[in-house]
Biopython code that builds the backbone (N, CA, C, O; Angstrom):
import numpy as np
from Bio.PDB.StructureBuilder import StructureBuilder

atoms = [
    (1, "UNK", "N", (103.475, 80.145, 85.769)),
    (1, "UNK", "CA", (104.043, 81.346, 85.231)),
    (1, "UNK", "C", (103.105, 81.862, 84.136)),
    (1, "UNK", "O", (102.610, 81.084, 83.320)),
    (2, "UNK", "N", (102.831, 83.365, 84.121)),
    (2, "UNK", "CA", (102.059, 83.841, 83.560)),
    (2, "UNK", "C", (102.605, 85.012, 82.646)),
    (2, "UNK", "O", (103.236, 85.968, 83.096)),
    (3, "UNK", "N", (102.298, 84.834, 81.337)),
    (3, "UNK", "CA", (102.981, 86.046, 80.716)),
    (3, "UNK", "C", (101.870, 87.083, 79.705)),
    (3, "UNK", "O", (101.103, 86.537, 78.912)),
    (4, "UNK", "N", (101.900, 88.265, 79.824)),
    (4, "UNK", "CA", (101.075, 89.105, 78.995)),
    (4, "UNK", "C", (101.467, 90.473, 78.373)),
    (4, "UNK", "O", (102.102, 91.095, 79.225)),
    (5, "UNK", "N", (101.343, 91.192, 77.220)),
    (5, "UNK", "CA", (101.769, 92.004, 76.591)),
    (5, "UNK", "C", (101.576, 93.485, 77.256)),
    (5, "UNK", "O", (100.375, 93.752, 77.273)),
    (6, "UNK", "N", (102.323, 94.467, 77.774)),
    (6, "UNK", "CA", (102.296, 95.835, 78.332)),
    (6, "UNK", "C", (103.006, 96.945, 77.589)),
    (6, "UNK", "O", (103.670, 97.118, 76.568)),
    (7, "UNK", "N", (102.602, 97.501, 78.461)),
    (7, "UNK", "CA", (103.936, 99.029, 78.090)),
    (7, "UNK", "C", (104.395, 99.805, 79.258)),
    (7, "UNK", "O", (103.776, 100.543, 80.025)),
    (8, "UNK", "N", (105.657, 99.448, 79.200)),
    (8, "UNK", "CA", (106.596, 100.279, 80.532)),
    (8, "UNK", "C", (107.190, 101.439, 79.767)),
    (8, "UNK", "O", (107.636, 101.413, 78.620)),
    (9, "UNK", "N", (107.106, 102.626, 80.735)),
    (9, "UNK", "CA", (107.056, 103.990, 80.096)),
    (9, "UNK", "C", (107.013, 103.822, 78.472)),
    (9, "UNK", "O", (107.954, 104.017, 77.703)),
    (10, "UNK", "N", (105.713, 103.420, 78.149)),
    (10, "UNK", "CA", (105.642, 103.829, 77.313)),
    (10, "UNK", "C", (106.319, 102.539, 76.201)),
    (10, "UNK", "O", (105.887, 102.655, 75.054)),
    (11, "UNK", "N", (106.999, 101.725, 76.349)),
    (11, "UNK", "CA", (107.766, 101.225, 75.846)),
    (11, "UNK", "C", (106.948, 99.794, 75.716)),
    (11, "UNK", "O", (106.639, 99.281, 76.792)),
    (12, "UNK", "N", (106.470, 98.927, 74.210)),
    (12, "UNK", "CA", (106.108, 97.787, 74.625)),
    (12, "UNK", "C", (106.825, 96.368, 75.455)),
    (12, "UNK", "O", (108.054, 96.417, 75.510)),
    (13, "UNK", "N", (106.395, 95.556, 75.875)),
    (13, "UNK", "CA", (107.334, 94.954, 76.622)),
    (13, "UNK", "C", (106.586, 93.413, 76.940)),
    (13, "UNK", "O", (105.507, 93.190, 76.392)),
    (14, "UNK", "N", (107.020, 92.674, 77.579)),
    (14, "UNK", "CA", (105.773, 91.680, 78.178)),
    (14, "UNK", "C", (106.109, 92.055, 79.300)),
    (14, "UNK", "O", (107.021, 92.838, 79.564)),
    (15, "UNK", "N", (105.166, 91.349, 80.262)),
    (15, "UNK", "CA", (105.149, 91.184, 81.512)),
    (15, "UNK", "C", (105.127, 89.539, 82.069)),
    (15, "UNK", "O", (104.136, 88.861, 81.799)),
    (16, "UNK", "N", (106.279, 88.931, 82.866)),
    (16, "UNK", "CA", (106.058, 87.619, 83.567)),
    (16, "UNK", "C", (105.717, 87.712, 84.524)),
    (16, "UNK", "O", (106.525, 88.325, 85.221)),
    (17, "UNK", "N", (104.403, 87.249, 85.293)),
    (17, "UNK", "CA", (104.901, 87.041, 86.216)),
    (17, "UNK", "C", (104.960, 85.430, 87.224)),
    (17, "UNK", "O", (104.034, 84.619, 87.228)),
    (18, "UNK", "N", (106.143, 85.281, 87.936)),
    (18, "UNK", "CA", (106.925, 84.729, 88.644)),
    (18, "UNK", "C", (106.294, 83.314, 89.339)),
    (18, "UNK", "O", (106.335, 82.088, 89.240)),
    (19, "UNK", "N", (105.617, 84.533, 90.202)),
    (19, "UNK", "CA", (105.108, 83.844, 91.467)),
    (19, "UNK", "C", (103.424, 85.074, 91.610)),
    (19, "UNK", "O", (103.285, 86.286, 91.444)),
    (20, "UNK", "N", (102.497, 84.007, 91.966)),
    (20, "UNK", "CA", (101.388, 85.469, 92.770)),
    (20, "UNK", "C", (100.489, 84.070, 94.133)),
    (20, "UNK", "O", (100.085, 82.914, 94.260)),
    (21, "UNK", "N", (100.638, 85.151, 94.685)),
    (21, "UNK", "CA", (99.310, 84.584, 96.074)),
    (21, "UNK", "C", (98.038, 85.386, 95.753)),
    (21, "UNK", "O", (97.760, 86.534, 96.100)),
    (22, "UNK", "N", (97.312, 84.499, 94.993)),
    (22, "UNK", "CA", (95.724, 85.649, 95.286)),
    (22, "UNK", "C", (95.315, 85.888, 96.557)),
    (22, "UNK", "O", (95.526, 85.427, 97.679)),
    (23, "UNK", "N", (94.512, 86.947, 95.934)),
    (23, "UNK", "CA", (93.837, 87.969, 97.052)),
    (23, "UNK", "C", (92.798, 87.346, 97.661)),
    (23, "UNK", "O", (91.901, 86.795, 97.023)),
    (24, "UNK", "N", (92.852, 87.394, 98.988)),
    (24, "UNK", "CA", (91.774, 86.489, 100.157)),
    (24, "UNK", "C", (91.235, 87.747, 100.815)),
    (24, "UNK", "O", (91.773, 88.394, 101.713)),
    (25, "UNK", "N", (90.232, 87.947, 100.289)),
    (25, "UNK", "CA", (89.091, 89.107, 101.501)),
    (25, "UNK", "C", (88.874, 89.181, 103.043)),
    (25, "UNK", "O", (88.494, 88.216, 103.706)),
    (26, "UNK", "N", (89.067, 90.042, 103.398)),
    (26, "UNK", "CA", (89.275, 89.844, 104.795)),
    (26, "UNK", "C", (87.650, 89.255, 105.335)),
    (26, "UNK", "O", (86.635, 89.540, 104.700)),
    (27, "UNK", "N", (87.631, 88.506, 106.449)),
    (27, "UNK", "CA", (86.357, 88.029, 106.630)),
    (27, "UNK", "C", (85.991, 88.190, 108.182)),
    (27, "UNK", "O", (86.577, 87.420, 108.942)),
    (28, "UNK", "N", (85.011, 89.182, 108.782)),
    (28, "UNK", "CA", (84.746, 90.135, 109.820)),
    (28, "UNK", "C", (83.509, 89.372, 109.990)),
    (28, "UNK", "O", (82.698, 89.013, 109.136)),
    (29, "UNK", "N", (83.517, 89.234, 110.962)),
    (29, "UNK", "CA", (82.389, 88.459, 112.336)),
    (29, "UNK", "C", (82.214, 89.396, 113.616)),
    (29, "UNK", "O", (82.908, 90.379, 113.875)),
    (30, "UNK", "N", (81.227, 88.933, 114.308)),
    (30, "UNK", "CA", (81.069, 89.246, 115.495)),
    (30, "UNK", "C", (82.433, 88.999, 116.452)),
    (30, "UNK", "O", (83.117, 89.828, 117.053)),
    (31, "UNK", "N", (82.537, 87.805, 116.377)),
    (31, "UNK", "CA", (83.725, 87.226, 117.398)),
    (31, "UNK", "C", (84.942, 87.455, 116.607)),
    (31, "UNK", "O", (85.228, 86.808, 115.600)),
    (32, "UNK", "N", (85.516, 88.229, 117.015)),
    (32, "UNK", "CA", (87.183, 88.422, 116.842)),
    (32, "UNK", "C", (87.569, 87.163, 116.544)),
    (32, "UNK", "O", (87.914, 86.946, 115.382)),
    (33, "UNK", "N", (87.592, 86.074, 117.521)),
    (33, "UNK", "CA", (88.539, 84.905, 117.087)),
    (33, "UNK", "C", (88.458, 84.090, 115.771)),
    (33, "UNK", "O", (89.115, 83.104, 115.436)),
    (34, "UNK", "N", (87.439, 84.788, 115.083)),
    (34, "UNK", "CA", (86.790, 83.971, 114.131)),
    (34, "UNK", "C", (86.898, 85.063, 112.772)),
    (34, "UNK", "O", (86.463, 84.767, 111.659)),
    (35, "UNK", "N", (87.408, 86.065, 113.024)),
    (35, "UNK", "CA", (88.300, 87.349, 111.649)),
    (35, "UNK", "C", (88.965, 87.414, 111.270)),
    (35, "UNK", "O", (89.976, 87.740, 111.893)),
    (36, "UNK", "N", (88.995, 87.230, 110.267)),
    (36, "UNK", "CA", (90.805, 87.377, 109.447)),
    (36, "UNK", "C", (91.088, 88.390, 108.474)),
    (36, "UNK", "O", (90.284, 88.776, 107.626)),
    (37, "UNK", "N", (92.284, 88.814, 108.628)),
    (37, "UNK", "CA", (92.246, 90.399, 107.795)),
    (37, "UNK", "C", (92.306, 89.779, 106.277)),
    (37, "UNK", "O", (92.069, 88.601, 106.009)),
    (38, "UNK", "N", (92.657, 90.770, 105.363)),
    (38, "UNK", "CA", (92.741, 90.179, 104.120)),
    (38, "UNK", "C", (93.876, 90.146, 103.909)),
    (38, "UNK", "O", (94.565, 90.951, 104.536)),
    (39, "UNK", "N", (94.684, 89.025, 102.756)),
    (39, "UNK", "CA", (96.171, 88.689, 102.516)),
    (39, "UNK", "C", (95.935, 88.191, 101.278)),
    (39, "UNK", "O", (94.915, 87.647, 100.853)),
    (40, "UNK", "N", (97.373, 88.515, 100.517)),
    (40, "UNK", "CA", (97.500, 88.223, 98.941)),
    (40, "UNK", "C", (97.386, 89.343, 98.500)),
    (40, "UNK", "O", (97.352, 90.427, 99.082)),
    (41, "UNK", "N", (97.310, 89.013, 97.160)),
    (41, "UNK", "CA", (96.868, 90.189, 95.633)),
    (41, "UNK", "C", (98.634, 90.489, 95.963)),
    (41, "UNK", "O", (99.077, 91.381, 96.686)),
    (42, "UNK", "N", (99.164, 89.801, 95.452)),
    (42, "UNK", "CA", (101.038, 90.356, 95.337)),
    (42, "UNK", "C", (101.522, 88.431, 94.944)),
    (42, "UNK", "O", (101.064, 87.288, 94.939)),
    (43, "UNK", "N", (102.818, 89.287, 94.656)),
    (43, "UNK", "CA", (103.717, 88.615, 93.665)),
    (43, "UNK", "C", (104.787, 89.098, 93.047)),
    (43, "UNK", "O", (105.294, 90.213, 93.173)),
    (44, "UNK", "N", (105.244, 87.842, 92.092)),
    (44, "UNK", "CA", (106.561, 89.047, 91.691)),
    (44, "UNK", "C", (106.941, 88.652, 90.217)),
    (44, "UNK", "O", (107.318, 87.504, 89.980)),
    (45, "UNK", "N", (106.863, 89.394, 89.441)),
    (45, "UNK", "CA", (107.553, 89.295, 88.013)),
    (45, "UNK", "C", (107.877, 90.639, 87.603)),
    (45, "UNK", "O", (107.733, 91.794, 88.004)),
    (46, "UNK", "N", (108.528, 89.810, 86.339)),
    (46, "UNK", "CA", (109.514, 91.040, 85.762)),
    (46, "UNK", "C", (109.277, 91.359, 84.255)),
    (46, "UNK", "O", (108.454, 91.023, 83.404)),
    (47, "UNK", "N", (110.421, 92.196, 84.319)),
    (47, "UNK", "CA", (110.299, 93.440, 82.620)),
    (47, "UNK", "C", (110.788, 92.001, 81.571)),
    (47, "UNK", "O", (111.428, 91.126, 82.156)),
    (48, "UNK", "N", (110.517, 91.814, 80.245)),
    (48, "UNK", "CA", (110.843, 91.124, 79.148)),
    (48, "UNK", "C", (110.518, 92.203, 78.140)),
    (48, "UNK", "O", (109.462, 92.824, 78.016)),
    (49, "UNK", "N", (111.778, 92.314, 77.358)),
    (49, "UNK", "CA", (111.487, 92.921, 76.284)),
    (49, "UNK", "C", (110.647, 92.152, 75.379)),
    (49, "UNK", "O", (110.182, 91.075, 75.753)),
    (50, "UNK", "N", (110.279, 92.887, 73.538)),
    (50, "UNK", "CA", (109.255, 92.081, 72.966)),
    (50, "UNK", "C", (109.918, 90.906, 72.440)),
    (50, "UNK", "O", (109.221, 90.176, 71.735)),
    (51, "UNK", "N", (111.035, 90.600, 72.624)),
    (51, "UNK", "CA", (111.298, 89.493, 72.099)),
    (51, "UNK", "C", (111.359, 88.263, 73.134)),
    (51, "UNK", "O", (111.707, 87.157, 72.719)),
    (52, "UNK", "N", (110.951, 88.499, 74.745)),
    (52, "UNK", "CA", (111.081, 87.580, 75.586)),
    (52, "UNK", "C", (112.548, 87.974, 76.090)),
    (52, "UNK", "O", (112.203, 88.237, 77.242)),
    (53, "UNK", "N", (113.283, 88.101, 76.091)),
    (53, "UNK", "CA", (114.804, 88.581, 76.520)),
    (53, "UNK", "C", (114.564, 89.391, 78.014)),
    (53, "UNK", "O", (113.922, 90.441, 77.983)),
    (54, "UNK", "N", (115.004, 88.968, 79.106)),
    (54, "UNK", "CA", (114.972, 90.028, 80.842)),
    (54, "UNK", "C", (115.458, 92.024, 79.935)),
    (54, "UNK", "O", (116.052, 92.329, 78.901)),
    (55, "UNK", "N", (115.048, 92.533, 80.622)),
    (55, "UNK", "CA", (114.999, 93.917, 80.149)),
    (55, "UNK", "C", (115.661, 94.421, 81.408)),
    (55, "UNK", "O", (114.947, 94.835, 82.322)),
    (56, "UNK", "N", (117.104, 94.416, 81.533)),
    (56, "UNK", "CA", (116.999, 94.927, 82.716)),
    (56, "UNK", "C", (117.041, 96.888, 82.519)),
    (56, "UNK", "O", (116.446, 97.659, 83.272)),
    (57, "UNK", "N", (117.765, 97.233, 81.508)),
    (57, "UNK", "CA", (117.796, 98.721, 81.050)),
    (57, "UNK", "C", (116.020, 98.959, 81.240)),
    (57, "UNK", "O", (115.797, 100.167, 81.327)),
    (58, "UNK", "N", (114.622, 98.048, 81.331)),
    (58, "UNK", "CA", (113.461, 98.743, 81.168)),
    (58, "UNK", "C", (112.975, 98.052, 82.870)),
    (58, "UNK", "O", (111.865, 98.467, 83.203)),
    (59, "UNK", "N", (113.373, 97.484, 83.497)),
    (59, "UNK", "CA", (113.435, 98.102, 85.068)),
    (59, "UNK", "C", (113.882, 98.961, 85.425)),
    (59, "UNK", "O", (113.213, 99.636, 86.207)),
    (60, "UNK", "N", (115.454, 99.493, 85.011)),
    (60, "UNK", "CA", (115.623, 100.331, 85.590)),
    (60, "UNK", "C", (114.896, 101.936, 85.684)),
    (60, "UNK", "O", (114.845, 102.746, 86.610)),
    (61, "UNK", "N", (114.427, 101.965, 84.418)),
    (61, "UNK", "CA", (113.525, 103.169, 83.497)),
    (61, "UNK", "C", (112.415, 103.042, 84.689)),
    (61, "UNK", "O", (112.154, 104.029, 85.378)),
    (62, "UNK", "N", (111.823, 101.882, 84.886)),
    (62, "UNK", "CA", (110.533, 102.009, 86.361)),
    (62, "UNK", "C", (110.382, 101.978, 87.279)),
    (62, "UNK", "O", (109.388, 102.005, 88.005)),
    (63, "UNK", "N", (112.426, 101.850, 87.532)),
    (63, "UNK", "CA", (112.446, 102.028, 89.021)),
    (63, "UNK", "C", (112.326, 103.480, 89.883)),
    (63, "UNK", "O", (111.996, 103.796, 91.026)),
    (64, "UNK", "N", (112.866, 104.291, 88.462)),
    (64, "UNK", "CA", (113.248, 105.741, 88.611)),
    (64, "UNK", "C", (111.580, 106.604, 88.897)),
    (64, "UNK", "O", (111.549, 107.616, 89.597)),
    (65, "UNK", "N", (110.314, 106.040, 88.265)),
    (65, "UNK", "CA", (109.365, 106.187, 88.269)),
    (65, "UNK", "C", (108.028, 105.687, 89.032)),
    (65, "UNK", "O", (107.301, 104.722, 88.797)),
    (66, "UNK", "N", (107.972, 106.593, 89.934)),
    (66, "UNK", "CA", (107.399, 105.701, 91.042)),
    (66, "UNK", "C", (105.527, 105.602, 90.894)),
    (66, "UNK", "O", (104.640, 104.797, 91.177)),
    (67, "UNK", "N", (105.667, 107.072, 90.223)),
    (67, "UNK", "CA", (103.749, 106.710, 89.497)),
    (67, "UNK", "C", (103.509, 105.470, 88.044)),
    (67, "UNK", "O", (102.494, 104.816, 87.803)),
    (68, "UNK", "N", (104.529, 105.477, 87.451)),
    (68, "UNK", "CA", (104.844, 104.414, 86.594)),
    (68, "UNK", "C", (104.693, 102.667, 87.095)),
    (68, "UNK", "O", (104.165, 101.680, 86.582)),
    (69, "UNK", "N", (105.397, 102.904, 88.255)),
    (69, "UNK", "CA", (105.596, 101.653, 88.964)),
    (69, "UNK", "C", (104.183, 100.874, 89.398)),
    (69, "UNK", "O", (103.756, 99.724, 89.292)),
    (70, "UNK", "N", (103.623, 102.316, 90.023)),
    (70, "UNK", "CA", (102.191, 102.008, 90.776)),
    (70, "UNK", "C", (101.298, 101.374, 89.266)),
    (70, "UNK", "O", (100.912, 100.208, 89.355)),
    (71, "UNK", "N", (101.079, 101.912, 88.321)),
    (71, "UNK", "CA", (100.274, 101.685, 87.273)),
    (71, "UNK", "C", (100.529, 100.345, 86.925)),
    (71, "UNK", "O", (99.552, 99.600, 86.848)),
    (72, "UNK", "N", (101.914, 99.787, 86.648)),
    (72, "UNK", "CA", (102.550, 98.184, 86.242)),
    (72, "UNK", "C", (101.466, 97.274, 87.193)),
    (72, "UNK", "O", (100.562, 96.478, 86.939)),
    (73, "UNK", "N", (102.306, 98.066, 88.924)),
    (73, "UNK", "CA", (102.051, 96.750, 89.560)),
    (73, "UNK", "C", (100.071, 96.825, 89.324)),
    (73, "UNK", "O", (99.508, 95.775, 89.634)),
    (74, "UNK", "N", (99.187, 97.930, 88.842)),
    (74, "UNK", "CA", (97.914, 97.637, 89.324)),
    (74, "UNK", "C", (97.428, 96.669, 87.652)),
    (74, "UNK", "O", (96.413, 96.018, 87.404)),
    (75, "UNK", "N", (98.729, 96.982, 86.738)),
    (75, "UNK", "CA", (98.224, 95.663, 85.691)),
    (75, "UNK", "C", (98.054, 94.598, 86.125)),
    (75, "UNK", "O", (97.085, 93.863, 86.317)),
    (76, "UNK", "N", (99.562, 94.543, 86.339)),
    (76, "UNK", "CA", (99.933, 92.692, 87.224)),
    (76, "UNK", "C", (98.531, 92.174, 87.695)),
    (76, "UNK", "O", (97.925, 91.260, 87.136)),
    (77, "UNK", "N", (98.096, 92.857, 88.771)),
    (77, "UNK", "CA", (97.453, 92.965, 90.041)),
    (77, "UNK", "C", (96.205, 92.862, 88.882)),
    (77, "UNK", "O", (96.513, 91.762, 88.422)),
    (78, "UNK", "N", (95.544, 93.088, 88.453)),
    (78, "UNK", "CA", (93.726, 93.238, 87.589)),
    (78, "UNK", "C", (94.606, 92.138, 86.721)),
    (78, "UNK", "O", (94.324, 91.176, 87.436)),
    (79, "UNK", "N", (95.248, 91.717, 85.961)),
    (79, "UNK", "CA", (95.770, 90.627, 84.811)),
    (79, "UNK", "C", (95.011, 89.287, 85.737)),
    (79, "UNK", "O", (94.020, 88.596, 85.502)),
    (80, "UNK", "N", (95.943, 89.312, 86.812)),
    (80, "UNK", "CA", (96.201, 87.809, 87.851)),
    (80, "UNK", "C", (94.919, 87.518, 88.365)),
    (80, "UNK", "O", (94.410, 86.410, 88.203)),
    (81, "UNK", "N", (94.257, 88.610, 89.088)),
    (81, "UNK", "CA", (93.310, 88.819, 89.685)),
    (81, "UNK", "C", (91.620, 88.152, 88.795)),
    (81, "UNK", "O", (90.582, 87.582, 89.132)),
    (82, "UNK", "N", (92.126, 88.581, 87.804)),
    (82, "UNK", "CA", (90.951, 88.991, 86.463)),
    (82, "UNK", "C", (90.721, 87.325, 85.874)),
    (82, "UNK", "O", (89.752, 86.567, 85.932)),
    (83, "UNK", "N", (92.362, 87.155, 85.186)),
    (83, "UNK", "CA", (92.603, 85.490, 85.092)),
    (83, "UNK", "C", (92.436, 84.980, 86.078)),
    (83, "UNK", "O", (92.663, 83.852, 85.642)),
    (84, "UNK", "N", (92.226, 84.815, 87.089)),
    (84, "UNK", "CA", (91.847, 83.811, 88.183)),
    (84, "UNK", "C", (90.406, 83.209, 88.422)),
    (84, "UNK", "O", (90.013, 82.066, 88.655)),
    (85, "UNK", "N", (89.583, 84.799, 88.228)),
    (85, "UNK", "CA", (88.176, 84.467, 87.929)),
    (85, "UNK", "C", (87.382, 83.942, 86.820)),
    (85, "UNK", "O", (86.250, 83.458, 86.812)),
    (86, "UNK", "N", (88.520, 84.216, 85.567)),
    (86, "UNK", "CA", (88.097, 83.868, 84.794)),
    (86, "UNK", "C", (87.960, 82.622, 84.116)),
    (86, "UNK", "O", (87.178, 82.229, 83.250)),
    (87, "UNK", "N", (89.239, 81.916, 84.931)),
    (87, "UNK", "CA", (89.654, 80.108, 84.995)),
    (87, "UNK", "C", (88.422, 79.713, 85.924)),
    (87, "UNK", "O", (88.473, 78.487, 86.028)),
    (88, "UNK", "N", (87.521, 80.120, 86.524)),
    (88, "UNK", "CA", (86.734, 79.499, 87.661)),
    (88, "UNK", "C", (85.551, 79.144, 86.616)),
    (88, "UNK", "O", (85.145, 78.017, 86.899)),
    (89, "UNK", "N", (84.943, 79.607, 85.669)),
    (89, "UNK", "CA", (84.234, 79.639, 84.670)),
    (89, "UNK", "C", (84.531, 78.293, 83.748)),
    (89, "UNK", "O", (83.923, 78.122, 82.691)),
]
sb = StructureBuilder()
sb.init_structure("model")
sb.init_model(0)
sb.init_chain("A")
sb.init_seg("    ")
for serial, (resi, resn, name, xyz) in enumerate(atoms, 1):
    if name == "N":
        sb.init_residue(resn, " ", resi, " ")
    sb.init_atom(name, np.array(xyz, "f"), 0.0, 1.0, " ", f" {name:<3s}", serial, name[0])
structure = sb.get_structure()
């Protein structure tokens, strides 16, 4: 479980998240039987206000917001992604 400091509309907040499957690049050959598309980069966590407390009043605020939503999940998504490479070091 992974937790880091955001802002949902605007609002500071943390971010947990849950569960994630990293992102596996799809890997293209000559021979089909031997290609695999790409899978991962998803997961699932949620709103915490700043005191750690579930936020559910600041999900609902991003559920209503669907360009809002997109921006969260591409934190999540560069946070997990970013920390992953950066533990390989």
């Amino acid at each position: 479980m992974t937790e880091f400091n955001a802002r949902v509309c605007g609002i500071p907040c943390i971010i947990r998240v849950t569960y994630w499957e990293a992102y596996q690049p799809a890997i293209i050959r000559s021979d089909p039987g031997y290609s695999y598309p790409s899978e991962g980069g998803d997961g699932e966590w949620e709103i915490l206000d700043s005191r750690g407390r579930l936020a559910p009043w600041l999900q609902s605020k991003l559920d209503k917001d669907p360009d809002e939503q997109d921006r969260v999940s591409g934190l999540v998504y560069n946070h997990m992604e970013n920390e992953r490479y950066d533990d390989d070091y």
